[in-house]
C-alpha positions as CSV (number, residue, x, y, z in Angstrom):
1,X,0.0,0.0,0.0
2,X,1.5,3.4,-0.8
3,X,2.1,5.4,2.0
4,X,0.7,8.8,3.0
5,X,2.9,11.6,3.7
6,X,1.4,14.1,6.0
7,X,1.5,17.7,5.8
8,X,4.9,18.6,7.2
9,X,4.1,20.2,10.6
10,X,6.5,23.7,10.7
11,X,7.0,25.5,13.6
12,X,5.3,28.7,13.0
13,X,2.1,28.3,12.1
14,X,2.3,31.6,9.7
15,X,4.8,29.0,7.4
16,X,2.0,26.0,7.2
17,X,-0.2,28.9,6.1
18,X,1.3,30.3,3.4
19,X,2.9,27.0,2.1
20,X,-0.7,26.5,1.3
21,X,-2.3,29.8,0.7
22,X,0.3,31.3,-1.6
23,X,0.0,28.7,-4.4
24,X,-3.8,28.8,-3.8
25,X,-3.9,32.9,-4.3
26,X,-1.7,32.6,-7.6
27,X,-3.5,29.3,-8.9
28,X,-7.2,31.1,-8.3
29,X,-5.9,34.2,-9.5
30,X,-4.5,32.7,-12.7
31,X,-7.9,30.5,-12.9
32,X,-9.8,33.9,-12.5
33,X,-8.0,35.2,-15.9
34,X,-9.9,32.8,-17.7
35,X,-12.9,35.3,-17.0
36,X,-11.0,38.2,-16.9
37,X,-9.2,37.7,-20.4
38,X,-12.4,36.5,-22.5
39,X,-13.9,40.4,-20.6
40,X,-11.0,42.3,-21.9
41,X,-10.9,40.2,-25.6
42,X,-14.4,40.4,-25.6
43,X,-14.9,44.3,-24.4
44,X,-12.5,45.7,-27.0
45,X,-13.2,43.7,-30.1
46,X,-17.0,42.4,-29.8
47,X,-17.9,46.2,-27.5
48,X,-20.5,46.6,-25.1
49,X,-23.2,44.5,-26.7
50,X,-20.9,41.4,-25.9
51,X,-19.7,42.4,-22.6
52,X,-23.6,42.7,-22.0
53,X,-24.2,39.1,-23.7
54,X,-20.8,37.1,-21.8
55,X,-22.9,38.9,-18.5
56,X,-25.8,37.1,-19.0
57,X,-23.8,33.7,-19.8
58,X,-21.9,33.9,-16.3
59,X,-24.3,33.0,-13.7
60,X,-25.0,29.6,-16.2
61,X,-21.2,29.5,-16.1
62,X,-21.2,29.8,-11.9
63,X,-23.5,26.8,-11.6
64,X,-20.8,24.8,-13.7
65,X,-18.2,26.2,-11.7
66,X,-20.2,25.4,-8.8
67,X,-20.2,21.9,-9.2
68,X,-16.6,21.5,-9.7
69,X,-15.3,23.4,-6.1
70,X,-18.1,20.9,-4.7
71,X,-16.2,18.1,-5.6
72,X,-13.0,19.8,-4.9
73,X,-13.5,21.4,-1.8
74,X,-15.5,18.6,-0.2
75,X,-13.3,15.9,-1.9
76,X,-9.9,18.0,-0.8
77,X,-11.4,18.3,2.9
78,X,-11.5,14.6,3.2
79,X,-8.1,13.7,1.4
80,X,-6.3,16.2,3.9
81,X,-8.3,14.7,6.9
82,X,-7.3,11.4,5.6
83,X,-3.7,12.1,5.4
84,X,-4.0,13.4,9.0
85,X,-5.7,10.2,10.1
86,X,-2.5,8.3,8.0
87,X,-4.7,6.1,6.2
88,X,-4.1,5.1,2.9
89,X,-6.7,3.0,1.8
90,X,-9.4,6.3,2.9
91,X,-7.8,8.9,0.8
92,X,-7.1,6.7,-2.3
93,X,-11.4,5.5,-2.3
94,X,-11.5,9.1,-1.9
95,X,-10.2,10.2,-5.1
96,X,-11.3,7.8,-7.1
97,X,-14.9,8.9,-6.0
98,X,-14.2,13.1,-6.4
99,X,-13.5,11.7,-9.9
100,X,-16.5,9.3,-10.7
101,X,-18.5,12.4,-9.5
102,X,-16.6,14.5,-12.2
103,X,-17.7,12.4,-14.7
104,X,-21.7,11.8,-13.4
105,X,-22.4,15.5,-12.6
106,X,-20.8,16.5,-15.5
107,X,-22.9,14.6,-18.2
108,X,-25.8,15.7,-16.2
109,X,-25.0,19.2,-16.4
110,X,-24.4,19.1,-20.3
111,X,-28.0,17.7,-20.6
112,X,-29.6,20.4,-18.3
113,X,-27.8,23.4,-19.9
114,X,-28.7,22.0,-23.3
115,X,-31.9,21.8,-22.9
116,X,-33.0,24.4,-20.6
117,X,-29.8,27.1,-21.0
118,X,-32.2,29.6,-23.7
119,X,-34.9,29.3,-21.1
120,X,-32.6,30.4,-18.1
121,X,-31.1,33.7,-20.6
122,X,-35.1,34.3,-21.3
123,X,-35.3,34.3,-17.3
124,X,-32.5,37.1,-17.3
125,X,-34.1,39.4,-20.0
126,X,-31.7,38.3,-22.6
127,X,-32.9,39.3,-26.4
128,X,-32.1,40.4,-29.3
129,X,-28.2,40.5,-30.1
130,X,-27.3,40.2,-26.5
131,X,-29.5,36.9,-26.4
132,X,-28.0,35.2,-30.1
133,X,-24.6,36.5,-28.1
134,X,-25.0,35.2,-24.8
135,X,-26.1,31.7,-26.4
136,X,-23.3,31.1,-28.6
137,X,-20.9,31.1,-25.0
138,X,-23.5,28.9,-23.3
139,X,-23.8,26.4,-26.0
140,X,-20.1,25.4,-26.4
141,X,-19.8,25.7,-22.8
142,X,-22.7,23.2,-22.1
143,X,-21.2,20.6,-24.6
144,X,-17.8,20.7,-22.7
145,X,-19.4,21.1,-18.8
146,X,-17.4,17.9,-18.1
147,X,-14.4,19.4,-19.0
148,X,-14.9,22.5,-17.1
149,X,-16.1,20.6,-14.0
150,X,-12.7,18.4,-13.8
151,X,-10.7,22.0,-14.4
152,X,-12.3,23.0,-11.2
153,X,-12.1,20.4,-8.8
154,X,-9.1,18.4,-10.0
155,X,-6.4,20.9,-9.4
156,X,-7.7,21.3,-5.4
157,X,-7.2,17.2,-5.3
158,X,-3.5,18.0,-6.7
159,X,-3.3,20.3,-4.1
160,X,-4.8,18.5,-1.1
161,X,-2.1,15.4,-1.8
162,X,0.1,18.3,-0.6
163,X,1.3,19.4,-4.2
164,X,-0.1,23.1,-3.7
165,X,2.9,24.0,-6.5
166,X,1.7,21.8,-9.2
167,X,-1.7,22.4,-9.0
168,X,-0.8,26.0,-9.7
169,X,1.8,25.2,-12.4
170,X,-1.3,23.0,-14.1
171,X,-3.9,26.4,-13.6
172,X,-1.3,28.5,-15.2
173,X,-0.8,26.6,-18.2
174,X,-4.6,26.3,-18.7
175,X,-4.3,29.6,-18.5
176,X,-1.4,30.7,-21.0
177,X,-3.3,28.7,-23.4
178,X,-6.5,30.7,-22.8
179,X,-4.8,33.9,-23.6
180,X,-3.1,32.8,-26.6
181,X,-6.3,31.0,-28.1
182,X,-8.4,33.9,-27.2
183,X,-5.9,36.4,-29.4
184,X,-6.3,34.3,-31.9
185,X,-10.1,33.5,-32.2
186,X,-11.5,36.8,-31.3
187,X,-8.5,39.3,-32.5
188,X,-7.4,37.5,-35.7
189,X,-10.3,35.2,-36.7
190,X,-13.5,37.1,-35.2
191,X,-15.0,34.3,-34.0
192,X,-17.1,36.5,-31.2
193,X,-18.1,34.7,-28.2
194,X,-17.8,31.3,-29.6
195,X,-14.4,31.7,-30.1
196,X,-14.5,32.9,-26.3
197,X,-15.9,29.5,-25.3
198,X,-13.9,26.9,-27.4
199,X,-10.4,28.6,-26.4
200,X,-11.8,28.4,-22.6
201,X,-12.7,24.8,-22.6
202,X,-9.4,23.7,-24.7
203,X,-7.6,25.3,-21.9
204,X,-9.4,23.5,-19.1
205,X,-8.9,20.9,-20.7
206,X,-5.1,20.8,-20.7
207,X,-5.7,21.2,-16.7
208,X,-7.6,18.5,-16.1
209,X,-5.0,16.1,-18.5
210,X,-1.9,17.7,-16.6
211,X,-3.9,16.5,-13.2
212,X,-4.7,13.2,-14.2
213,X,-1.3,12.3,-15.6
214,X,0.1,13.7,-12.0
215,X,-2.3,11.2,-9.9
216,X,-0.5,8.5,-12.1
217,X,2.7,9.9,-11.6
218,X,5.9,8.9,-8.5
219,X,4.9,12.5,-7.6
220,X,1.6,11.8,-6.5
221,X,1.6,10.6,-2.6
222,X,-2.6,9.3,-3.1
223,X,-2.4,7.3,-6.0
224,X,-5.0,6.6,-8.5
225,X,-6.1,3.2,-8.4
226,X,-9.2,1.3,-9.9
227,X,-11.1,1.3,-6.5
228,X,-14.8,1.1,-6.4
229,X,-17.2,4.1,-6.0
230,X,-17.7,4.4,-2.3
231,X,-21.0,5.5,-1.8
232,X,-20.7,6.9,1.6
233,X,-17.4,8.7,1.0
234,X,-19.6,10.4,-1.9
235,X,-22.0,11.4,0.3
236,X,-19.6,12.8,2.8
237,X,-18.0,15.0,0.0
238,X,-21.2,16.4,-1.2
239,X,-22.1,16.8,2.4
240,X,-18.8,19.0,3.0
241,X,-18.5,20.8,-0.7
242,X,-22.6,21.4,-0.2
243,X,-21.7,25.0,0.7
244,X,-19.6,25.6,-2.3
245,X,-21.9,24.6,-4.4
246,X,-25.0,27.3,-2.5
247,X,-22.4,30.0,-2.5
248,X,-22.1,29.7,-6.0
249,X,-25.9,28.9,-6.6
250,X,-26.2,32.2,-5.0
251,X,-23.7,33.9,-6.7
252,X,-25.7,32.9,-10.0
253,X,-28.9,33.9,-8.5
254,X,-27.7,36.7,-7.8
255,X,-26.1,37.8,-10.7
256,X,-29.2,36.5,-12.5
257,X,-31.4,38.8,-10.7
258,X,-29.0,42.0,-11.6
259,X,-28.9,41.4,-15.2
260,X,-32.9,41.8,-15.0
261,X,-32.9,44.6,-12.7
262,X,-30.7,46.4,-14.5
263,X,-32.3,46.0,-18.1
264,X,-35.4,46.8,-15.9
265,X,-34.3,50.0,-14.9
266,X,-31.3,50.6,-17.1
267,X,-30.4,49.2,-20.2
268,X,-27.5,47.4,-22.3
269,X,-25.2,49.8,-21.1
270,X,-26.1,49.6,-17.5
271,X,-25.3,45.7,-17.8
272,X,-22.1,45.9,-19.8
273,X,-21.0,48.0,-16.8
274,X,-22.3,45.5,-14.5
275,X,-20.2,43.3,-16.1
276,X,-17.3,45.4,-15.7
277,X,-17.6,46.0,-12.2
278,X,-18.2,42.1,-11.9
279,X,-14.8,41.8,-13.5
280,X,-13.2,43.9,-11.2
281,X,-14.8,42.6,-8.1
282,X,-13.7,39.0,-9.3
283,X,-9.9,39.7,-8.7
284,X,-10.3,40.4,-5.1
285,X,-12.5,37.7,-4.8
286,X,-10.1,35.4,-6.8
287,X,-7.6,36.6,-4.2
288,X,-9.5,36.2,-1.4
289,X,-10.9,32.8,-2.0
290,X,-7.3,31.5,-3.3
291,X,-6.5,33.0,0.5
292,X,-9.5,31.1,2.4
293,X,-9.0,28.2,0.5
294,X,-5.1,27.6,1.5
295,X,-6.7,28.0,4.9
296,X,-8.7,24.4,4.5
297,X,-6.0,21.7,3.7
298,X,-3.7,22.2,7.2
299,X,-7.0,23.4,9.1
300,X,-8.3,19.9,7.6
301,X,-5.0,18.2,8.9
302,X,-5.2,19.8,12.0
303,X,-7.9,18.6,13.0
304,X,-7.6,15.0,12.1
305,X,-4.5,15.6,14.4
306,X,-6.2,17.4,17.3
307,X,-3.9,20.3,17.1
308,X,-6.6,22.8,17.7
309,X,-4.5,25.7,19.0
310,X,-3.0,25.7,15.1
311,X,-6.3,25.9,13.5
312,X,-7.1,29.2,15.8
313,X,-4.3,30.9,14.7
314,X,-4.6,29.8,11.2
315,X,-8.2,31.2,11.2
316,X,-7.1,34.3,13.1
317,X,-4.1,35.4,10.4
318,X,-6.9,34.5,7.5
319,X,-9.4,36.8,8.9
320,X,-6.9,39.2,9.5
321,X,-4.8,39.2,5.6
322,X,-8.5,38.9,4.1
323,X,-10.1,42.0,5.7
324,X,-7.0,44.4,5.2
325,X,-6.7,43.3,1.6
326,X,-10.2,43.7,0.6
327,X,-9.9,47.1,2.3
328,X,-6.8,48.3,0.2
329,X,-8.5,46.7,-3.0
330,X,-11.7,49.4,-1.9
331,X,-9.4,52.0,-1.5
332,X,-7.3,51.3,-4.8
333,X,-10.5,51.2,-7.2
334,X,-12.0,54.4,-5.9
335,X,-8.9,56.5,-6.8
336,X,-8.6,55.5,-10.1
337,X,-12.0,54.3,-11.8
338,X,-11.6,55.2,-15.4
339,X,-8.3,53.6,-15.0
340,X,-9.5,50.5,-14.2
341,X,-13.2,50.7,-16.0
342,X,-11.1,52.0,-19.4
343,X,-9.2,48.4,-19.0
344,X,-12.1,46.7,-20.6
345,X,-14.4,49.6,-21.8
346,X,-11.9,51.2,-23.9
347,X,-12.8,54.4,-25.1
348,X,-16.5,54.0,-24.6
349,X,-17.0,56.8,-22.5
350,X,-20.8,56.5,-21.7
351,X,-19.8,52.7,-20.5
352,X,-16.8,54.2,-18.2
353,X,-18.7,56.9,-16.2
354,X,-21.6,53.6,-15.6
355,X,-18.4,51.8,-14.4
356,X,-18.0,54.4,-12.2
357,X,-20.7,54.5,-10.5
358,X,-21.0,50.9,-10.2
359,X,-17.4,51.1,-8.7
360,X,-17.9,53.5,-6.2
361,X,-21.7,52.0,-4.8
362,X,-21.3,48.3,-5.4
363,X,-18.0,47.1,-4.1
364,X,-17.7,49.7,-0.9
365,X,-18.2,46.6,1.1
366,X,-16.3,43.9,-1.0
367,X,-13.8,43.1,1.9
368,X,-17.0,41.3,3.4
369,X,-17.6,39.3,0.7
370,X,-13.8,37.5,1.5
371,X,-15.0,37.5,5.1
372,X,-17.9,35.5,4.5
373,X,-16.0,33.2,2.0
374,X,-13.6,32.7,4.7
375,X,-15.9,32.0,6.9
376,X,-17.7,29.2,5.1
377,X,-14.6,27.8,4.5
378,X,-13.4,27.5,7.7
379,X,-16.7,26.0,8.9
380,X,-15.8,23.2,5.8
381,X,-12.3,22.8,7.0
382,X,-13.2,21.6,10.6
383,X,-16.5,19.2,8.9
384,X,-19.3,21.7,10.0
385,X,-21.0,21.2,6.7
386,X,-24.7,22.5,8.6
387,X,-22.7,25.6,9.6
388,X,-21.1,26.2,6.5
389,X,-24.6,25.5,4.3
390,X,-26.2,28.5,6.1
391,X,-23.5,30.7,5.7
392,X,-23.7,30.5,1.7
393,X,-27.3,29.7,1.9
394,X,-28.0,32.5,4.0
395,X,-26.0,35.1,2.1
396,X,-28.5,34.7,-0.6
397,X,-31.8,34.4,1.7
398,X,-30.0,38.0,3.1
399,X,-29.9,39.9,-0.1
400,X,-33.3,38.6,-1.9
401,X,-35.0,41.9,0.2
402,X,-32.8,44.2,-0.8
403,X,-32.4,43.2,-3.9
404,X,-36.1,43.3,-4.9
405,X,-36.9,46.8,-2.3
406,X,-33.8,49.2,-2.9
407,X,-34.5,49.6,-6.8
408,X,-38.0,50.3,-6.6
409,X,-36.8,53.3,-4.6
410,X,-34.1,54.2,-5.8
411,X,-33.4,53.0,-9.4
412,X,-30.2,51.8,-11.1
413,X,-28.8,52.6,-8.1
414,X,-30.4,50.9,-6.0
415,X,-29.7,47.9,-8.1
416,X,-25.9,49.3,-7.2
417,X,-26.4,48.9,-3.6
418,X,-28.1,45.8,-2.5
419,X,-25.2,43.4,-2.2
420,X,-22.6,45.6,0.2
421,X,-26.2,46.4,2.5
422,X,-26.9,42.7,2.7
423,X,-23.2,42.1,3.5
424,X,-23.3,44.4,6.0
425,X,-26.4,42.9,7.5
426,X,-24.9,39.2,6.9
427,X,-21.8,40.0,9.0
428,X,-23.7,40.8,11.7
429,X,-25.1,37.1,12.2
430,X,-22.4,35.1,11.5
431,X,-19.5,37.0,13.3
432,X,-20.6,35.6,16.3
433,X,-21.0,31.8,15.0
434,X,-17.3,32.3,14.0
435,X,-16.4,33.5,17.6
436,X,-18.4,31.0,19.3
437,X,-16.7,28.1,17.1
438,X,-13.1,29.4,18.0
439,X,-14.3,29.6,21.5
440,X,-14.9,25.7,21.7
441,X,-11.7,25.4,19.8
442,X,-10.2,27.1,22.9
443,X,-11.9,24.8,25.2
444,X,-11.2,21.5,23.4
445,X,-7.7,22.6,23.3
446,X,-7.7,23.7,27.4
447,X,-9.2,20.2,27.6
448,X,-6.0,18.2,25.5
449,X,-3.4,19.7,27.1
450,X,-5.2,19.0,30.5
451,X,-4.8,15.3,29.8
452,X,-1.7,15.5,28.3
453,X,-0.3,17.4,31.5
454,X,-2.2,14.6,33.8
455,X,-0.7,11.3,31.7
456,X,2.7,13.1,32.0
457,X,2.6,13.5,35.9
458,X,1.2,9.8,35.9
459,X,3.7,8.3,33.8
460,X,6.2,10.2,36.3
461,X,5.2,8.7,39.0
């Protein structure tokens, strides 16, 4: 039986961190260009109408995505636990599984986008040429749902067998790959959207080969074997990746529900700088969810190892980078907006000065949004799956009011301001479920040591 190696166990607890966390930031980051660099191909050689149309595609896209940190976040909690526990047979069933998931959820996505993806554009307000647009992304995108399911979970299996750097090296590839095919289908060949699509899924596509051939690879410390499906291991990662899956349910609903609103009570141009705010907002969030998500696999080990001192201090120096990042990300976009809204508008100035205003109302309250990620991943990490559901589940429940009060009030911009209210709001309840959990941390950890200290003085005597 191959052996597990466990996750070296530094002395500061800062080092474990960031050993994790760093090559999480750059691989979600560089997984994050993948939307970025179809908005900036897209925004400067399709213009507004397809910014407007690759808008209403994304919260299809989030579902996809959606699946894939399910399996990877609930199938990476249980390899780390695993490797904690030092049992080998546990984390190889449980790879095998992440990956027969892969497969089933995947072919069952391709069948429901295909069948009901016009329908769900229809539900968003999509017509005309933003509709024909925002269908030629979704179509390709269904057919290869598979491929963009594996690209999501597989590199966060690479990276929970304690290979954080090549699951980054495999994102940035995909990546590189993206960019160059995207130059050459939308600059060179004009391929619009569905040019967009095909150069995203080719790149994912090289991920998810780069990640297989590693699992079959010396380098891999779970191997992949030919182990039955384990039912309950299944479960158990659905159970824990449940969350991911809500938060991004939410984040589609969500986004759904703006690209209504605003053709409600705006129009195209309103939404193509929707889109560019969403842009934006995606690199801290990339950032921050790169951050929280280095934050599982040694909170994951420690655990399995009772060391529950290191997950406080973990969780403290998460909350901490998250907060003041998010805060100098605020601080950076509302100095130079046209800077940063010219990036993908170009000269378009009616689209920048929309972008402006979306800058400055919409993401005053982004740092949350990494708070509450953070939080729902910590809640995963230590197998609080219930906890961790109503976090993402109640993010969404938080912002339906606002979302459906503050326009009918105030317009477009109230459309601008439900999501950093409902944050607000949202903080307020689950700050104090993530004090009360570090508080019986504290205690179990009071308690250890206790018995430690008293088998000591027995063993003295």
């Amino acid at each position: 039986m191959h052996a597990v190696n466990p996750i070296p166990i530094q002395k500061s607890v800062a080092g474990a961190f960031w050993r994790f966390a760093i090559p999480s930031i750059v691989a979600m980051l560089v997984n994050g260009l993948y939307q970025i660099i179809d908005g900036f191909f897209v925004g400067h050689f399709v213009g507004s109408e397809g910014l407007a149309g690759i808008n209403m595609a994304i919260p299809l896209l989030g579902l996809i995505m959606g699946f894939g940190m399910l399996i990877g976040m609930g199938g990476g909690s249980l390899l780390s636990k695993y490797r904690g526990e030092n049992n080998p047979p546990a984390t190889q069933a449980t790879l095998m599984t992440a990956l027969f998931l892969v497969i089933f959820i995947g072919l069952f996505a391709t069948l429901i986008f295909t069948v009901f993806g016009k329908s769900l554009l229809n539900l968003q307000g999509a017509t005309g040429v933003t509709m024909a647009m925002s269908w030629q992304y979704i179509q390709v995108m269904s057919y290869g749902a598979l491929i963009s399911i594996g690209a999501s979970a597989m590199p966060m299996l690479v990276r929970n067998d304690d290979s954080p750097n090549m699951a980054t090296v495999f994102i940035i590839v995909g990546a590189l790959i993206n960019i160059l095919l995207d130059y050459v289908f939308l600059a060179h060949l004009n391929m619009g959207l569905k040019g967009a699509a095909i150069a995203t899924l080719m790149a994912q596509f090289t991920s998810c080969v780069l990640c297989l051939r590693y699992f079959m690879s010396s380098k891999a410390k779970t191997k992949l074997t030919l182990n039955q499906f384990d039912k309950a291991i299944a479960k158990r990662i659905v159970q824990l990746g449940s969350s991911n899956l809500v938060m991004f349910i939410y984040f589609s609903f969500v986004m759904a529900v703006h690209n209504r609103l605003f053709m409600a009570y705006g129009d195209t141009t309103q939404l193509a700088a929707f889109a560019i705010v969403g842009y934006l907002a995606s690199c801290y969030y990339f950032f921050a969810e790169g951050l929280v998500s280095g934050l599982q696999p040694p909170v994951s080990y420690y655990l399995g190892a009772k060391q529950y001192k290191r997950i406080i201090q973990t969780v403290k120096l998460a909350f901490s980078v998250t907060l003041g990042s998010g805060i100098a990300v605020v601080v950076l976009l509302n100095l130079f907006p046209e800077r940063f809204a010219g990036f993908f508008a170009g000269s378009d100035t009616a689209l920048i000065e929309a972008a402006k205003v979306g800058i400055r109302l919409h993401l005053m309250a982004l740092f949350l949004d990494g708070f509450l990620f953070m939080t729902s991943i910590y809640f995963v990490a230590i197998g609080k799956s219930g906890q961790a559901f109503f976090v993402s589940m109640g993010n969404m429940l938080v912002q339906l009011p606002f979302l459906f009060t503050l326009p009918r009030f105030l317009g477009v911009e109230g459309v601008w301001l439900a999501v950093p209210l409902s944050n607000v709001a949202f903080t307020c309840i689950v700050l104090p479920m993530l004090l009360i959990s570090l508080k019986g941390l504290k205690k179990a950890y009071r308690t250890e040591s206790t018995a430690i200290m008293g088998a000591q003085t027995l063993v003295q005597k």
